[in-house]
VOVO-32259 format. One line per field, with one value per atom (N, C-alpha, C, O, CB): residue number from 1; residue in one letter; x, y negated, z negated. Coordinates in steps of 0.001 Angstrom, whole numbers, plus 524288, in hexadecimal, padded with zeros to 5 digits. Each point is the difference from the previous one (the first is absolute). Glycine has a CB too. Layout:
<rs>
n: c(NUM; ...) $
res: c(a; ...) $
x: c(X; ...) $
y: c(Y; ...) $
z: c(Z; ...) $
</rs>
This chain:
<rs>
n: c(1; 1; 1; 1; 1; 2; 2; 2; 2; 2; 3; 3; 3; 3; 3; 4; 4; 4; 4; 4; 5; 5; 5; 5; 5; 6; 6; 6; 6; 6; 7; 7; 7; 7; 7; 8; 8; 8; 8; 8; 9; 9; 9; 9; 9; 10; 10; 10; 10; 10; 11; 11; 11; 11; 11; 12; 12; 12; 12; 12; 13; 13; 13; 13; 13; 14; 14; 14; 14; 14; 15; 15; 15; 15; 15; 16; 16; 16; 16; 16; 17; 17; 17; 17; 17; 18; 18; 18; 18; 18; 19; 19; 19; 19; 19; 20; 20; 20; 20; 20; 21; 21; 21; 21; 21; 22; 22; 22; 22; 22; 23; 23; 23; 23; 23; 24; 24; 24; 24; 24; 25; 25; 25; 25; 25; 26; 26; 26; 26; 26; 27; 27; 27; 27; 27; 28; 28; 28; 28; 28; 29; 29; 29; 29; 29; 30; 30; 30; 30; 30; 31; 31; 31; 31; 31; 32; 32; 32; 32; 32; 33; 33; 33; 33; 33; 34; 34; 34; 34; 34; 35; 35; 35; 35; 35; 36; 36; 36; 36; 36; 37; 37; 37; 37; 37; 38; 38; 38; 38; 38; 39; 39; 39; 39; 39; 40; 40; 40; 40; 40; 41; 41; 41; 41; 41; 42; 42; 42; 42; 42; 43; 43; 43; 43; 43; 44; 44; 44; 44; 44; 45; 45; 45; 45; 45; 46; 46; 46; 46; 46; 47; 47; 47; 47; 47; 48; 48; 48; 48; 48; 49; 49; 49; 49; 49; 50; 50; 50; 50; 50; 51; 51; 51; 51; 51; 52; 52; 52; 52; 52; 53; 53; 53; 53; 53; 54; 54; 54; 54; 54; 55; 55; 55; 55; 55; 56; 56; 56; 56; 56; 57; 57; 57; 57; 57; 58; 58; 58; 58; 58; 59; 59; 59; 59; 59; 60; 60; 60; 60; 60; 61; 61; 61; 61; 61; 62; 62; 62; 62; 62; 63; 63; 63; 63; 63; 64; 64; 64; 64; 64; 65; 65; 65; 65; 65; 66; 66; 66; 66; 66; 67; 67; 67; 67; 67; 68; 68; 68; 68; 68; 69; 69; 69; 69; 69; 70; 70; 70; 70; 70; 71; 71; 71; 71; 71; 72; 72; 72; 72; 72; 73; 73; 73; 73; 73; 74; 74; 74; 74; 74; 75; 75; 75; 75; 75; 76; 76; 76; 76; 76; 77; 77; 77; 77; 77; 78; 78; 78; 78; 78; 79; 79; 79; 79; 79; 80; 80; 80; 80; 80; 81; 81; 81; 81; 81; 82; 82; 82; 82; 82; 83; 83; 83; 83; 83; 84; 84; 84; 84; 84; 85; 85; 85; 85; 85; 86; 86; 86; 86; 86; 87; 87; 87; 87; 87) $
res: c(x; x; x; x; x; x; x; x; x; x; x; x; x; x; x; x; x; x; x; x; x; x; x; x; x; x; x; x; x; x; x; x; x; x; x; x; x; x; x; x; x; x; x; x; x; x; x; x; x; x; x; x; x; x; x; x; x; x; x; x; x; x; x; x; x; x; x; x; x; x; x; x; x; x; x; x; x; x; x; x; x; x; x; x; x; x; x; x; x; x; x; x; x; x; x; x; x; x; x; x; x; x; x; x; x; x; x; x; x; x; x; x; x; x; x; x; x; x; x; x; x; x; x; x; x; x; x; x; x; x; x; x; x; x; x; x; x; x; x; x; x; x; x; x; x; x; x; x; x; x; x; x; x; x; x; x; x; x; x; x; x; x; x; x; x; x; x; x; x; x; x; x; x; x; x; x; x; x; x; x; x; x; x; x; x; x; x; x; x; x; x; x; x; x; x; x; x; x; x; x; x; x; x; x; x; x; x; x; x; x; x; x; x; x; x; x; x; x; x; x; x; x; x; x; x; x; x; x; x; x; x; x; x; x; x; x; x; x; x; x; x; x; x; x; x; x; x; x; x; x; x; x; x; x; x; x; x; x; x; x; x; x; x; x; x; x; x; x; x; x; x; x; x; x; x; x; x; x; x; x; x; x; x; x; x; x; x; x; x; x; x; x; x; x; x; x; x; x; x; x; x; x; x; x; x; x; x; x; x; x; x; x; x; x; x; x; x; x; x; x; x; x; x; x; x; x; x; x; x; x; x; x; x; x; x; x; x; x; x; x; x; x; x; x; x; x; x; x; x; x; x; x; x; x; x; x; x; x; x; x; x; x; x; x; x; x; x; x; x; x; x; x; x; x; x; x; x; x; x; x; x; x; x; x; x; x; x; x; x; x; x; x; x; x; x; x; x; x; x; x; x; x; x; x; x; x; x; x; x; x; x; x; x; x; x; x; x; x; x; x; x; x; x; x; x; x; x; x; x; x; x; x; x; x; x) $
x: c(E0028; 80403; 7FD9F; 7FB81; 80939; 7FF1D; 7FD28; 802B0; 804BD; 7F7CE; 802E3; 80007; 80694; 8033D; 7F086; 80C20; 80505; 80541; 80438; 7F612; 8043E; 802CD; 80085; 801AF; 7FB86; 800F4; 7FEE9; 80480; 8031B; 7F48D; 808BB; 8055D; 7FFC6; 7FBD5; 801AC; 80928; 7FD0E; 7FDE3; 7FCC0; 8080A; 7FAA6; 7FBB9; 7FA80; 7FCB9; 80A09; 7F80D; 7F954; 7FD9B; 7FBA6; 804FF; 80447; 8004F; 7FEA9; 7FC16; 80F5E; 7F7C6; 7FCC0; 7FC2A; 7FE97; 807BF; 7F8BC; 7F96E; 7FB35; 7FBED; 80736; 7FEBC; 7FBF3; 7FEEB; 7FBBA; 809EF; 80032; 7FF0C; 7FD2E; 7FE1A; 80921; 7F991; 7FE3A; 7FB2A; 80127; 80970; 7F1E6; 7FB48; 7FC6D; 7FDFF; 8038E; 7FD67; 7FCF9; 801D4; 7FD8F; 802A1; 80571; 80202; 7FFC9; 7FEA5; 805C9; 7FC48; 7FF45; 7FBE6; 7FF54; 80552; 7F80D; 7F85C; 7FE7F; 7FD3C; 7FF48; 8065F; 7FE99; 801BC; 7FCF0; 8042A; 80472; 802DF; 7FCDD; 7FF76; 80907; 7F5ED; 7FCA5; 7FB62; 7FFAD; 801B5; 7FA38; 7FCE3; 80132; 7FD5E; 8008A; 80674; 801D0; 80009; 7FE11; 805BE; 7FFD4; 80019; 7FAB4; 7FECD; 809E0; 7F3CF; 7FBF6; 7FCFB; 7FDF8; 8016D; 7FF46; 7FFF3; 80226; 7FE93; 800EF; 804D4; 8043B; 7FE59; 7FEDC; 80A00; 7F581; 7FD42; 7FC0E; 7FEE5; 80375; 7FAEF; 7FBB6; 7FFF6; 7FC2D; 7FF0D; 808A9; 8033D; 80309; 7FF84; 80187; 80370; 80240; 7FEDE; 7FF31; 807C5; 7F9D6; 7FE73; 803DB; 804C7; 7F6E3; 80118; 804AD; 7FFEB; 7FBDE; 804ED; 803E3; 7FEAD; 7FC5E; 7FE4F; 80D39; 7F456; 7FBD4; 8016C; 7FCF2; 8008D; 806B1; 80361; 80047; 7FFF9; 803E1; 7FC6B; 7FFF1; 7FC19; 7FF36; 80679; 7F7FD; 7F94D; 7FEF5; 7FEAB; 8003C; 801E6; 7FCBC; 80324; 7FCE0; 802F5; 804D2; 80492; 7FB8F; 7FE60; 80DAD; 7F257; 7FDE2; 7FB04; 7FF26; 805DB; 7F7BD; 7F94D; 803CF; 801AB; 7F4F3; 80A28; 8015D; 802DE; 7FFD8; 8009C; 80270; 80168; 7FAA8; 7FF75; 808D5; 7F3FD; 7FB55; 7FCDB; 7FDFF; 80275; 7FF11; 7FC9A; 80216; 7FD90; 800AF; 8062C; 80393; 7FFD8; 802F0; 803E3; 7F7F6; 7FFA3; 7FAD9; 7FEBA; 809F0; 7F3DC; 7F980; 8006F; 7FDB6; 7FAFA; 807F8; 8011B; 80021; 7FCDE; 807FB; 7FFB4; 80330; 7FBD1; 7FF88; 80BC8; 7F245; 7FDC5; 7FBCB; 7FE63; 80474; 7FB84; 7F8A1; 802B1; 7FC8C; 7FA3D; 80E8C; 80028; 8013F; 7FE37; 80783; 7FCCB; 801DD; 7FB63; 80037; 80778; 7F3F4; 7FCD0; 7FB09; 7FC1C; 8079A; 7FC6E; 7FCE7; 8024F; 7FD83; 80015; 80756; 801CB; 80320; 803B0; 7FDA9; 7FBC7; 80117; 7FB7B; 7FB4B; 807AD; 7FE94; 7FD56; 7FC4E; 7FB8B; 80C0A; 7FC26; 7FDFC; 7FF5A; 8020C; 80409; 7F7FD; 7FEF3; 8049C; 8016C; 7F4C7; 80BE3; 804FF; 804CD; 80295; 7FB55; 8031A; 803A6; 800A9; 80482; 7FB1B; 7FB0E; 801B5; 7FE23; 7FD92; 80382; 80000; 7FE92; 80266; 7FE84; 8030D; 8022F; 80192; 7FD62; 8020A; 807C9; 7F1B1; 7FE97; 7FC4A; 80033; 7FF8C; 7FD79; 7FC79; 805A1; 7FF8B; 7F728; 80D52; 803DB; 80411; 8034B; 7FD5A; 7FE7D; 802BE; 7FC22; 8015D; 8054D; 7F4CB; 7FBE7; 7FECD; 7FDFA; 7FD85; 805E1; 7FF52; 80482; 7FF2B; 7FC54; 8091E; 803DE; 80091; 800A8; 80278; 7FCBB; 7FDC9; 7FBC3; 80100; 7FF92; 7FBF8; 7FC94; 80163; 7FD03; 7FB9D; 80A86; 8023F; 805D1; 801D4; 7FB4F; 8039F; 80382; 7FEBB; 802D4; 801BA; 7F5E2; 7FDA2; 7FCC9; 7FE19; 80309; 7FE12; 7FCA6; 8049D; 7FFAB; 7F9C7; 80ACD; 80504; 8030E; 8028B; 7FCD1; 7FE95; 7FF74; 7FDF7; 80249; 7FC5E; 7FBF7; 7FD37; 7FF02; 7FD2D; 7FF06; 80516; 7FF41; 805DE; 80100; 7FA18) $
y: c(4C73D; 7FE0B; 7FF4C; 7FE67; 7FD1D; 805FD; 80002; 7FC13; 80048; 8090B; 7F4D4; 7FBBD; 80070; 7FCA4; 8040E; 805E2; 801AB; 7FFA7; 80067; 80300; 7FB83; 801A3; 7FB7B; 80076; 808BD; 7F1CF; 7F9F4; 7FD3E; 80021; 7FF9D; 7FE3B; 7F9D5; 7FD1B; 7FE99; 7FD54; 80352; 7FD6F; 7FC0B; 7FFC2; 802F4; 7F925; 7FC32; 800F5; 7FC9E; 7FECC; 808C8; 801ED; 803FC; 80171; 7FD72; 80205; 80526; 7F9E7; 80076; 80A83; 7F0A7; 7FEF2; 7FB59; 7FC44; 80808; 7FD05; 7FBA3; 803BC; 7FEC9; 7FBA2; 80AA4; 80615; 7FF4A; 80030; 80850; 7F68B; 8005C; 7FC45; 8001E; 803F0; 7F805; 7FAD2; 7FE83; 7FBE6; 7FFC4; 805D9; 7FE49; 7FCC6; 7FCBB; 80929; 7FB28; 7FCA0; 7F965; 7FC68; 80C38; 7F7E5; 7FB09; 7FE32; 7FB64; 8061F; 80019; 7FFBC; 7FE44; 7FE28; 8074F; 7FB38; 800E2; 7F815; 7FCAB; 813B4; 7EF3D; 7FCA3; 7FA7A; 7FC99; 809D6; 7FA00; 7FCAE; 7FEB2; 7FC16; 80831; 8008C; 7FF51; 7FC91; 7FBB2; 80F66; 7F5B0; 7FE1F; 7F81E; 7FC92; 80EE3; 7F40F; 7FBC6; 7FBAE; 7FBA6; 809F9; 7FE64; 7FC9A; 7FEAF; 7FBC8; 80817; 8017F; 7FD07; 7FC08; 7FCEE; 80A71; 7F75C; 7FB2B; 7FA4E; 7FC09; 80A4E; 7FC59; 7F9C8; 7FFEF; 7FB59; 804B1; 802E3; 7FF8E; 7FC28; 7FD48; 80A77; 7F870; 7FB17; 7FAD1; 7FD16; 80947; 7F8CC; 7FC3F; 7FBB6; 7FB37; 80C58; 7FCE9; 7FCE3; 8020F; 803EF; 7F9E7; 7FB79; 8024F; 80328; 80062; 7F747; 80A5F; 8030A; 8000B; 7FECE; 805FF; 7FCA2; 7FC05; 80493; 80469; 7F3DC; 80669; 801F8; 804DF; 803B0; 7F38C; 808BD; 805EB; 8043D; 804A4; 7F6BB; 80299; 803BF; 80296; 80496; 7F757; 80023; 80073; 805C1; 803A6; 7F2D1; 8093B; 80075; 806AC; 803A6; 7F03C; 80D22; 8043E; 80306; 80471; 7F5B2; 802DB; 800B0; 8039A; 80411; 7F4D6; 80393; 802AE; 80512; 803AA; 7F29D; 808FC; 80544; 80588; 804B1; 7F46B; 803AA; 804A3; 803CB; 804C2; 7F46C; 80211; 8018B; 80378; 803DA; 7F4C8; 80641; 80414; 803C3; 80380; 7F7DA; 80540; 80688; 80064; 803A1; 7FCE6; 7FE52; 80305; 7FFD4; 80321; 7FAEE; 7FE93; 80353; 80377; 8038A; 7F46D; 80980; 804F3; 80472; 803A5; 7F7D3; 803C7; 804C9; 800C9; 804C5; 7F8A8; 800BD; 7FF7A; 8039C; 80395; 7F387; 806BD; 803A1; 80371; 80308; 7F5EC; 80901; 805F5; 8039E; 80471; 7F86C; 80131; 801DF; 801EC; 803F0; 7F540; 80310; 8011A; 80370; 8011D; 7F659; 809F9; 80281; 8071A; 8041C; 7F169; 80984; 80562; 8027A; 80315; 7F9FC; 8006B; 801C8; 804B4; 7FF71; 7F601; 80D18; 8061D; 80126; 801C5; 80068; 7FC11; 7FFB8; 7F992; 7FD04; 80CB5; 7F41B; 7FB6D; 7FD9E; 7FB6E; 80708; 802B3; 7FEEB; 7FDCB; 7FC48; 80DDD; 7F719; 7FFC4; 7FD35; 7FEA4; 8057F; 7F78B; 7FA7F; 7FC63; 7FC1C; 805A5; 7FF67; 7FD96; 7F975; 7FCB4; 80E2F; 7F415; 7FA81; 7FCF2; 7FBC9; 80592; 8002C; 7FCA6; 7FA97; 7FBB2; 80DE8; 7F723; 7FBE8; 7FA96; 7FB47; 80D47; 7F9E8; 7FA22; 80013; 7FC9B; 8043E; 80311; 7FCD1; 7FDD7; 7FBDC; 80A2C; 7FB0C; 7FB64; 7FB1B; 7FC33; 80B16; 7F8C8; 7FB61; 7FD14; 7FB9E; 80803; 7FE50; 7FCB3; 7FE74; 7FB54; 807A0; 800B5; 7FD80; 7FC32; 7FB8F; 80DFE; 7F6CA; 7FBAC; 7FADD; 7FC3D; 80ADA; 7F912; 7FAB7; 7FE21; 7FBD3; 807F4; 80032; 7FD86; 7FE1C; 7FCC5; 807F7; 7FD84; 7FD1C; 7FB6D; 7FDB2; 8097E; 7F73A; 7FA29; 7FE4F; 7FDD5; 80301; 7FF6A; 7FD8A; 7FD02; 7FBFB; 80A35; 7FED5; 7FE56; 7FB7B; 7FC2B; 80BC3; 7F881; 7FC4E; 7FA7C; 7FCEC; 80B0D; 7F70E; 7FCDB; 7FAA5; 7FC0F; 80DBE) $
z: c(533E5; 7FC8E; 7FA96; 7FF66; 80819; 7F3CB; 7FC16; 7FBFC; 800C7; 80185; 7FBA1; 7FC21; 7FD0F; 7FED5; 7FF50; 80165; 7FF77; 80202; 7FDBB; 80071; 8080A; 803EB; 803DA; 8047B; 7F9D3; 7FF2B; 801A1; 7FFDF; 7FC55; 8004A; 80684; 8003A; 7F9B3; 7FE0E; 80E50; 7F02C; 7FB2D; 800EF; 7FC78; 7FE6C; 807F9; 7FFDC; 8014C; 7FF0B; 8029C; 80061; 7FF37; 7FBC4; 7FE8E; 80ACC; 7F58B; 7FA95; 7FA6E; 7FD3F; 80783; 7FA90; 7FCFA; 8011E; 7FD51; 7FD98; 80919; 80135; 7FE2E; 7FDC1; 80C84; 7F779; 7FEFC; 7F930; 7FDCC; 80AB5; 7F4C7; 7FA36; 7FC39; 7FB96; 80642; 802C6; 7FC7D; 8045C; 8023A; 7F867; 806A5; 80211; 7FEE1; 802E8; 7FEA2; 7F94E; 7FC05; 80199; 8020E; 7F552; 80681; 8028D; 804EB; 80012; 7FA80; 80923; 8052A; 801F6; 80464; 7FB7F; 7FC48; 80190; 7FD16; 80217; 7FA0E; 7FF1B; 7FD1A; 8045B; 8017B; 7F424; 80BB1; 803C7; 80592; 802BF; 7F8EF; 80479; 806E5; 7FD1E; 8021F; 804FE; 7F3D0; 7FEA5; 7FFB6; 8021B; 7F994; 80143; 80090; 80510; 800AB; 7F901; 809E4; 804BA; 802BE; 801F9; 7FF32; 7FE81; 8030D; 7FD62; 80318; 8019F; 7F458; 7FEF9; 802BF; 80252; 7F746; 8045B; 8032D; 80441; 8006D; 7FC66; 80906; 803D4; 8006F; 803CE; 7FC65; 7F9C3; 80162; 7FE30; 7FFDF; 8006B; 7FE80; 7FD3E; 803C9; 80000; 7F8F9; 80B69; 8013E; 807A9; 802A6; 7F217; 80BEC; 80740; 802AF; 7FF9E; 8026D; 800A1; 803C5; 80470; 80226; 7F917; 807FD; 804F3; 80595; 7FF19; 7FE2C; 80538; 803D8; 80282; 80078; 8014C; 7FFAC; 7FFA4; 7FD12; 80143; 80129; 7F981; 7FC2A; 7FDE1; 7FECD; 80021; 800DA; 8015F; 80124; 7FD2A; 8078A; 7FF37; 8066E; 7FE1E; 7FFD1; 80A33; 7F4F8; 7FF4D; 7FB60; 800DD; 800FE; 7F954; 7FD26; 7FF6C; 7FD94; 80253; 803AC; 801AF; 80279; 7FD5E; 8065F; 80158; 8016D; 7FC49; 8010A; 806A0; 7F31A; 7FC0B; 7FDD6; 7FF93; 7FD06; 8023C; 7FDD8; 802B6; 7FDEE; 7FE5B; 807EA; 80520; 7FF29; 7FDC8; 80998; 7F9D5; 7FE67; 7FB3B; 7FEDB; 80738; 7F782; 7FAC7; 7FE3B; 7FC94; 800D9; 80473; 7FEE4; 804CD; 7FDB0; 7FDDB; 807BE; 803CD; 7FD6C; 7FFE9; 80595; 7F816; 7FD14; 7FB3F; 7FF9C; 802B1; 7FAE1; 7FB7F; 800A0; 7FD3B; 800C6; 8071F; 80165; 802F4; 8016C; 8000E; 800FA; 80464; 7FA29; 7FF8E; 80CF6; 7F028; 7FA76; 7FC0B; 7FD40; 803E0; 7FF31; 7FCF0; 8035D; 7FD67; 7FC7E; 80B0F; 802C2; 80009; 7FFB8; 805EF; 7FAC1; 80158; 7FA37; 7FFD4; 80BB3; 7EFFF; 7F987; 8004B; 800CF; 7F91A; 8059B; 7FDE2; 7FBDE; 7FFA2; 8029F; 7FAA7; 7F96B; 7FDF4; 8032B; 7FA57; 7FED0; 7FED2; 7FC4D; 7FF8C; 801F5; 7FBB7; 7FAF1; 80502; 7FE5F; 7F7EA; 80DB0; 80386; 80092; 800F9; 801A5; 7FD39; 80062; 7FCE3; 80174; 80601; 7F41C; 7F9D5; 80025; 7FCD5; 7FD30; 80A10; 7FCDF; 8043C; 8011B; 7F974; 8082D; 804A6; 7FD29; 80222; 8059A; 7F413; 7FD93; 7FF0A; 800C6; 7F90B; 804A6; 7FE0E; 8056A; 800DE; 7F215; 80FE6; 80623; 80261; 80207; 80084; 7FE24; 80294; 7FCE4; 80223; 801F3; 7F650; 7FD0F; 8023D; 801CB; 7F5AF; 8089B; 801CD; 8047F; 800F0; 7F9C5; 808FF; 80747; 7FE79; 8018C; 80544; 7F72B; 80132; 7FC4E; 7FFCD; 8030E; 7FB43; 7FD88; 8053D; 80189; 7F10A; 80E3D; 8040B; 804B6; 80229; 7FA56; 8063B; 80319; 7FF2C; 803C5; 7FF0A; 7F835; 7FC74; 801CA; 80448; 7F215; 807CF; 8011B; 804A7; 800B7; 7F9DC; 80880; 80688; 800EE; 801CD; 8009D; 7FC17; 802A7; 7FD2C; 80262; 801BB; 7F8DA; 7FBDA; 802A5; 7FD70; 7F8C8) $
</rs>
């Protein structure tokens, strides 16, 4: 599916990413700010596992190194969201 050919509510999350990216940055601030309860928690870590999963099967089976050019500011950001976690 291509960006073109997307539902309009993912057609403009695709356009406006930047934003999208700044908002996710936000919340996981507020993460360390305000408590959250043990469930959610718990829902939480397990988001993170799957997505450092995905991060290293993604960054193992990249070919070329340009392919996966934005991995230095998605691991900056996973790892602020796991400070977040645990904090």
């Amino acid at each position: 599916m291509t960006v073109a050919s997307a539902p309009g509510g993912l057609r403009r999350l695709a356009a406006n990413s930047d934003v999208v990216l700044a908002v996710a940055v936000v919340f996981i601030v507020a993460m360390l700010i305000i408590p959250l309860p043990e469930l959610l928690l718990d829902l939480l870590i397990i988001l993170n596992i799957a997505t450092a999963l995905t991060i290293l099967l993604v960054a193992m089976y990249t070919q070329q190194t340009l392919q996966f050019s934005s991995f230095p500011s998605l691991l900056l950001i996973a790892t602020l969201y796991r400070l977040a976690l645990n904090i």
